[in-house]
N, C-alpha and C positions, 0 to 999 in steps of 0.2 A: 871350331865351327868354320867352313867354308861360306866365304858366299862371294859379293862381285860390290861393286862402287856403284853410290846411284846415277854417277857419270857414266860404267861402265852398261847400265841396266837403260839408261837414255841411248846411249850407241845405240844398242842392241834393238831400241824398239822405232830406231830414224826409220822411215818411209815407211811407218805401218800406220793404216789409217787412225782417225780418233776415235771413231766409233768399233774399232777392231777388239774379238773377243779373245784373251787368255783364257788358255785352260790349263787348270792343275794336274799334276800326273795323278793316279787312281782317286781320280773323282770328287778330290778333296774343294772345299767353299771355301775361296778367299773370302776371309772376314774385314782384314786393317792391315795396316805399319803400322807397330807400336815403336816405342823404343824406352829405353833402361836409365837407372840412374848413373850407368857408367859412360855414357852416350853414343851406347849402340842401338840400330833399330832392327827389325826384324819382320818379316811377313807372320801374322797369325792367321789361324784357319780356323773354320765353326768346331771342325773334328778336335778331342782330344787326344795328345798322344798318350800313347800306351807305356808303362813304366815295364821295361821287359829284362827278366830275371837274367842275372848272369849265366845262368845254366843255358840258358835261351839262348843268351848271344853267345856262346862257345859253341852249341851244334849247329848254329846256323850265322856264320861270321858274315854272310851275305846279304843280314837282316839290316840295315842300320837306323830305320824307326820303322813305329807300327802306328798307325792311327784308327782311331773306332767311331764307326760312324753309330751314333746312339740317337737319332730321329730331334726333335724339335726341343730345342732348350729353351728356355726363359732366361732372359740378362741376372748373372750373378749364378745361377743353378748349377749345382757342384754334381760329380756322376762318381757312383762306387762301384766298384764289380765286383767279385772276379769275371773277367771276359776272357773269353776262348780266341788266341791267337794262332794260333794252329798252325803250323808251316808243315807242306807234307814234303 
């Protein structure tokens, strides 16, 4: 997994107002920073990501996740599919 230092993620955000709005790429809801028992942290987002079949990622090596926006959760609420990922 890539990602950047929160030193490096403070550069990045010097002279931007406090009040200034992030936006995620395709539409995704910053939720938190969580972080792990190994003491890494990470951004999570409201969206789930998508578990995408190997088959999937060999016709399209261009995919690297999928997220599914499935409308309004309740804290703790789990989501089953199948859902339609479709890449044409």
């Amino acid at each position: 997994m890539q990602g950047l230092t929160v030193g490096e993620l403070i550069k990045a955000l010097q002279g931007l107002p406090l009040d200034a709005s992030l936006e995620l790429p395709g539409g995704l809801t910053f939720q938190k920073i969580g972080g792990d028992s190994e003491g890494g942290y990470y951004m999570e987002v409201d969206e789930p990501l998508a578990h995408l079949q190997p088959s999937f990622m060999k016709r399209n090596p261009h995919v690297k996740a999928a997220f599914i926006h499935v409308g309004e959760m309740l804290p703790g609420q789990m989501v089953s599919g199948p859902f339609d990922v479709s890449v044409d």
